[in-house]
N, C-alpha and C positions, 0 to 999 in steps of 0.2 A: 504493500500500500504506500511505503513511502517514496515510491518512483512515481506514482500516479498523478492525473492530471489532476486540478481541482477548482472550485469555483465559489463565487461567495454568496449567489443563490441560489436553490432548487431549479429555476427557471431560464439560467442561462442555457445559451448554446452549445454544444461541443465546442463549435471551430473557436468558442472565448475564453476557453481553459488556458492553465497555466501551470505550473509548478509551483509546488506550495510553498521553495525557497521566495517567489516571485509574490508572492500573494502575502507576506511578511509585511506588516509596516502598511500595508494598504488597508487588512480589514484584520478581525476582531479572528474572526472565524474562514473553513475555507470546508467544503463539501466536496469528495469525490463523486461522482456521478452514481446514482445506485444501480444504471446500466452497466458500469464498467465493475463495480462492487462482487455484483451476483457469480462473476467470474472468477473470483480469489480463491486459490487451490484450500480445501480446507474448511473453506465458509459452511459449506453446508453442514458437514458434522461437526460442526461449533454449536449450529441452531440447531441442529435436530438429536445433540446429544440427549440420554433418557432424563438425565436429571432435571437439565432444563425443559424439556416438555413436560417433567410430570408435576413438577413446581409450577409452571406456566396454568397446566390442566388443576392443578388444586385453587389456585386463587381466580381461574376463570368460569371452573363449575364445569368445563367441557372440553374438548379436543381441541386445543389450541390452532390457531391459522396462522401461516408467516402472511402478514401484510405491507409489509416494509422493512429494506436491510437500507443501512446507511453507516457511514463514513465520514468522521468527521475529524479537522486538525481545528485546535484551538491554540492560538498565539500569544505569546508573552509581552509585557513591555506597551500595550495598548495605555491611553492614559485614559479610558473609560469602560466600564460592562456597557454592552451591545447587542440585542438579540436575544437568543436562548441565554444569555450570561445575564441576563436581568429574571428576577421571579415571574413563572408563568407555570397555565397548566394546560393539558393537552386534551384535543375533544377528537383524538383518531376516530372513536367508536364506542357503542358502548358498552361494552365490558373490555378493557383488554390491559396488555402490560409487555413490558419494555425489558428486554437482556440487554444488558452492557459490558464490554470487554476494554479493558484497557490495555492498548497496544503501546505504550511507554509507561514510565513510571511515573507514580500520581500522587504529588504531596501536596498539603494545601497551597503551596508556593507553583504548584501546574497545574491549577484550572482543577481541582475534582469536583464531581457531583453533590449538587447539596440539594438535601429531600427535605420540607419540613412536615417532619412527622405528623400523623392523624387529619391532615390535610386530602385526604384522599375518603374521608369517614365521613359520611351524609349527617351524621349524627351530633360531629366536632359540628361541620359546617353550619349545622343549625343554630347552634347555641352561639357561636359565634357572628352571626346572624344577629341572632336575636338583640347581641349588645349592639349591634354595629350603631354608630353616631349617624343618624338621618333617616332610620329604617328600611323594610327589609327591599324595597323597591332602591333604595341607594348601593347596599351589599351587593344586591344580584347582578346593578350597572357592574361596578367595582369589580367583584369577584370572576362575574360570566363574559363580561364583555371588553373590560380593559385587560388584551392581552399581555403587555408588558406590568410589573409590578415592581416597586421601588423598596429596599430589604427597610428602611423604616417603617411600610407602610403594611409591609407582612407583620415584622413585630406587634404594629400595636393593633393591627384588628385581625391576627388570626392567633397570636402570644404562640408560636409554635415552638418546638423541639425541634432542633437545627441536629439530622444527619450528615455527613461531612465523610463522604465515600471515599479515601485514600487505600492505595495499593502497590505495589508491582504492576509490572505491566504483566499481563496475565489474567489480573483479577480481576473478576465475573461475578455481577450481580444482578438482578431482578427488580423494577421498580414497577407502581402503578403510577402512571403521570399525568392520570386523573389529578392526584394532585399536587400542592407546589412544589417547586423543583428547578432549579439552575443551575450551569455550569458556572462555578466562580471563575472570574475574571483571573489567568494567571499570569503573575506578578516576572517569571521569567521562564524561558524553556519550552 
């Protein structure tokens, strides 16, 4: 993957790719194409290992579906979060959840994964709702509709438990991205 082209939205062209050395300094983030992805010797028994489908199949009630692989490099040295590196939550469908592999090493200093806990729980949601300042027609704008989210604004109207997914590269875990959830902005590497 790290020879690969890459690009800094879903929606570009082929012929506007680049090399990720080149994509450095210009944006935050950089996407390999999930056409050229599906191709990586290996990919498949990564996804389709038993463990990950049968964790996948416990927290989705049934036979899981691959509906999207992607590839992503995240940059160092930005002087803002950008994108998925600000708090947001995912509306793929609805029931589903997310494998993640870390193909370099992930320290809070490289961009890891941050989940905030019980964020994903109809139940939190509610009750946090319920305080929200402005009511629940304000929450729902907030929460359903403004995609990007500011880490002050998660603290004080959802008070979460901040997960902070550091690893080896190698490490493989499972999220639901129902709810919130951000790559931190990494500081170098």
């Amino acid at each position: 993957l790290e020879s690969m082209p890459v690009h800094a939205t879903v929606e570009e062209r082929l012929d506007a790719l680049c090399l990720p050395d080149q994509m450095r300094g210009q944006s935050n983030v950089a996407m390999i194409p999930p056409r050229l992805v599906v191709n990586c010797p290996h990919l498949w028994d990564f996804v389709f290992q038993p463990a990950a489908l049968g964790l996948a199949q416990q927290l989705l009630g049934s036979l899981p579906t691959v509906t999207d692989i992607s590839a992503w490099w995240s940059f160092g040295g930005a002087a803002a979060a950008r994108e998925a590196q600000l708090f947001h939550l995912d509306f793929d469908d609805h029931r589903f959840c997310k494998l993640f592999l870390y193909l370099s090493d992930v320290d809070e200093g490289h961009g890891p994964h941050v989940y905030a806990k019980r964020t994903q729980d109809t139940a939190y949601i509610a009750q946090r709702r319920a305080a929200f300042p402005g009511g629940d027609a304000a929450f729902d704008s907030w929460f359903r509709q403004k995609l990007r989210k500011e880490d002050a604004e998660v603290a004080r109207y959802l008070d979460p438990e901040l997960a902070v997914m550091t690893g080896p590269a190698g490490t493989v875990f499972m999220a639901n991205t129902k709810g919130v959830h951000k790559g931190l902005l990494p500081r170098d590497g």
